[in-house]
C-alpha positions, 0 to 999 in steps of 0.5 A: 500500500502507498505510504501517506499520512495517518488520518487522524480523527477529531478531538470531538470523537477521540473524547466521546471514545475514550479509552476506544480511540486508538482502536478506532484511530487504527480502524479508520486510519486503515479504511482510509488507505484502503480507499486511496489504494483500491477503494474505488473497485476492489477487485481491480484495484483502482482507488478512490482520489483523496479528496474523496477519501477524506470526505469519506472519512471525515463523515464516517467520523461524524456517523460514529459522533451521532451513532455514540450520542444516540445510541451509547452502544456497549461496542463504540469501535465499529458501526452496524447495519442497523445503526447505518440504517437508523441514521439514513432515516433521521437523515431522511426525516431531518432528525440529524441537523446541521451545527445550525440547526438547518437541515443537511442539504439533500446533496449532503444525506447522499454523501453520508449514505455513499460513505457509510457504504464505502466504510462497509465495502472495506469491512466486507472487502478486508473482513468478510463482513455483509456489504450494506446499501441504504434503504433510502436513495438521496438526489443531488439536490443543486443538481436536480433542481437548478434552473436553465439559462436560454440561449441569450442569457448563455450569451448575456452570462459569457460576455459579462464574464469576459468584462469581469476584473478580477486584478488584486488591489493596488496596494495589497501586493508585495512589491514583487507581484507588483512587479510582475502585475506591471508587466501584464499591465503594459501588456494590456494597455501597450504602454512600457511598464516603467510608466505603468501607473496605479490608475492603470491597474484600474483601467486594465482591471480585466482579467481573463481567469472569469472569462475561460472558467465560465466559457470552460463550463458553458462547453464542458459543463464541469461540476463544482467539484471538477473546478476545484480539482482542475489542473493546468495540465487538464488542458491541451492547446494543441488539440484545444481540449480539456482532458479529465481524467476519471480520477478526476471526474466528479463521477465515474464518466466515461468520456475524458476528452472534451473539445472547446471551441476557437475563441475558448481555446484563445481565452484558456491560452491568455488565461495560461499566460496571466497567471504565471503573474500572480503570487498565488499560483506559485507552486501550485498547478491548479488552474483556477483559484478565488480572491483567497488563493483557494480552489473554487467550492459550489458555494464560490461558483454559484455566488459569482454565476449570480453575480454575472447575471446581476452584471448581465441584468439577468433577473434571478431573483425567482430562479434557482441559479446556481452552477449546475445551471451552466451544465443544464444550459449545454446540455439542453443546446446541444440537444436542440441544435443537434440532438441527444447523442452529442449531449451525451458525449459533451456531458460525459452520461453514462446511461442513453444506450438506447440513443447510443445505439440509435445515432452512434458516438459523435466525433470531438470534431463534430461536437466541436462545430456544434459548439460554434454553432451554440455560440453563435445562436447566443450571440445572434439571440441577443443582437437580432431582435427578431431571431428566434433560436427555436425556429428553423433556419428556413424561418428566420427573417434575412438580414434585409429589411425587405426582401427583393422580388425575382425578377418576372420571367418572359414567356420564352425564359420561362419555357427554354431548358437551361441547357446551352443550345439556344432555342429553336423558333418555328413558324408552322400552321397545324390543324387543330385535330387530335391526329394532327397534335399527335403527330406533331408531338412524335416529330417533336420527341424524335428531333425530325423538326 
């Protein structure tokens, strides 16, 4: 097994334990490994990331804090099914809250049930115990019930992005960063640095970090998770797509090369390059961090979706706005300008094998022109008053304020073939008898006349 630091439970625990703590310190300590080695598939031997690991743990932990305060069990050194069956109910029922007294969120329940059984597969993996599965299945709630964004507010939510500063202040940087920050400054604004100014630091108080993170999850719908745990390695400009590991992905998705389009592709490079100017990213690979120089939680990114759309004047007030609803966004545009099967793909779904089977897996190229083709009905929603992104192309208005009438044909160009000889102009007097036309057309049909 891989070496890593012991996993250490709280005080809270190691106090309502006793003279049990070290045995379950060993215990927990050790499913915790077994996670980061093969926890994820057992049998195969593939492991869980840590992030997710410690968010195991670490509620696991808690399990045994409600499990003692409830229950005072004669054995406090492991959980029964029957224990891990009560506490999903009172999680169900709202008996267990929050330090606050709220509610656990619905995403949160799930977590505590997917931990309770990961903690049981590694008794029955290690141990010979019975597996367990809670009786009660929890929904990611933000997932479930974030509200869409439509065609112009997709565009509306990029371009506010793309005007949103996110420079440090002035006078809260080192005289290091400063240094470097005068340098993109010049860059900017096309001025040498020596002249570079703190006004300057307003006027260029544009940074391209907002803009390539929602136009990354306008095209890839990436979930919270995948945000925080974004590297810049994630991203290869050659190809101009964003590879993401399954170790990585926030769920075991199937696909791991997403394509961007050209202009996301030219935010994701600025972006690249603005970057290595700030303290923050010293040492570090992610590819994206808040003002505190942390990675980004669901809680930050649906706070600055808002805040976009605020900027967008996007009324949110009666919606539920949230991060997820960039990924509904995607998903419901790919599905109306292409169809199901590219929405799978770009999403990275694991379960339409009947539309799989029915349209076959679509190309990153194909997937990619698709995404032009969302953009641009963004942009077209906002700027042409009388475009419907619902219609099709064949019913939209031209650009044209009126349409110019064909011009009226003659009799002759009406009826001349378009092939290159000319016309041929006969003057002739037929009696009009059945047996004169019939004899008419025949010399007609065999070129006699």
């Amino acid at each position: 097994m891989p070496d890593h630091q012991p996993k250490s439970i709280t005080d809270a625990l190691a106090e309502s334990l006793g003279d049990d703590a070290s045995r379950v310190q060993s215990d927990l300590d050790e499913f915790y490994n077994w996670m980061l080695t093969k926890g994820k598939n057992p049998n195969r031997r593939q492991p869980l990331s840590s992030s997710l690991s410690e968010n195991y743990h670490a509620r696991v932990d808690q399990v045994f804090r409600f499990v003692i305060d409830r229950f005072d069990p004669s054995d406090k050194t492991e959980l029964t099914h029957d224990q891990a069956d009560l506490i999903v109910k009172w999680l169900d029922r709202d008996e267990i809250r929050t330090q606050s007294g709220d509610p656990y969120s619905e995403t949160s329940k799930r977590k505590f049930a997917d931990a309770l059984q990961k903690y049981f597969a590694w008794k029955h993996d290690q141990y010979g115990a019975e597996k367990w599965r809670p009786r009660i299945n929890f929904t990611d709630g933000e997932h479930e019930h974030a509200d869409k964004l439509n065609f112009e507010e997709r565009w509306q939510v990029l371009q506010a992005a793309k005007e949103y500063g996110s420079l440090p202040s002035y006078y809260e940087t080192s005289e290091e960063e400063r240094d470097k920050i005068d340098s993109l400054v010049a860059q900017r604004l096309g001025k040498p640095k020596a002249e570079v100014t703190r006004k300057d630091w307003e006027r260029a108080d544009t940074s391209n970090k907002v803009a390539s993170l929602i136009a990354v999850a306008l095209e890839t719908g990436i979930i919270p998770v995948e945000v925080e745990r974004a590297r810049t390695d994630w991203y290869d400009a050659k190809r101009n797509i964003l590879k993401i590991t399954k170790e990585d992905a926030g769920k075991d998705r199937p696909t791991t090369e997403l394509p961007l389009t050209d202009e996301t592709g030219e935010l994701m490079g600025k972006w690249l390059q603005e970057r290595r100017h700030y303290e923050k990213y010293d040492g570090t690979n992610r590819l994206w961090l808040n003002r505190d120089g942390n990675p980004y939680s669901s809680k930050n990114l649906c706070y600055l979706l808002r805040r976009l759309c605020d900027e967008a004047g996007i009324d949110h007030e009666h919606r539920n706005i949230v991060w997820y609803s960039l990924r509904h966004n995607l998903g419901q545009s790919i599905e109306e300008t292409e169809g199901v099967s590219q929405a799978r793909d770009q999403l990275r779904h694991e379960h339409i094998e009947t539309t799989k089977k029915t349209y076959g897996e679509s190309t990153i190229e194909s997937r990619r022109h698709t995404l032009e083709k969302v953009n641009e009905t963004a942009r077209r929603a906002v700027e042409d008053p009388e475009f419907n992104p619902y219609a099709d192309e064949t019913q939209q208005p031209t650009r044209e304020d009126t349409p110019q009438e064909p011009a009226r044909k003659t009799q002759n160009e009406t009826s001349a073939p378009a092939a290159e000889t000319p016309p041929t102009h006969i003057d002739a007097v037929i009696d009009d008898t059945q047996e004169d036309r019939a004899d008419l057309a025949q010399k007609i049909l065999s070129e006699e006349i």
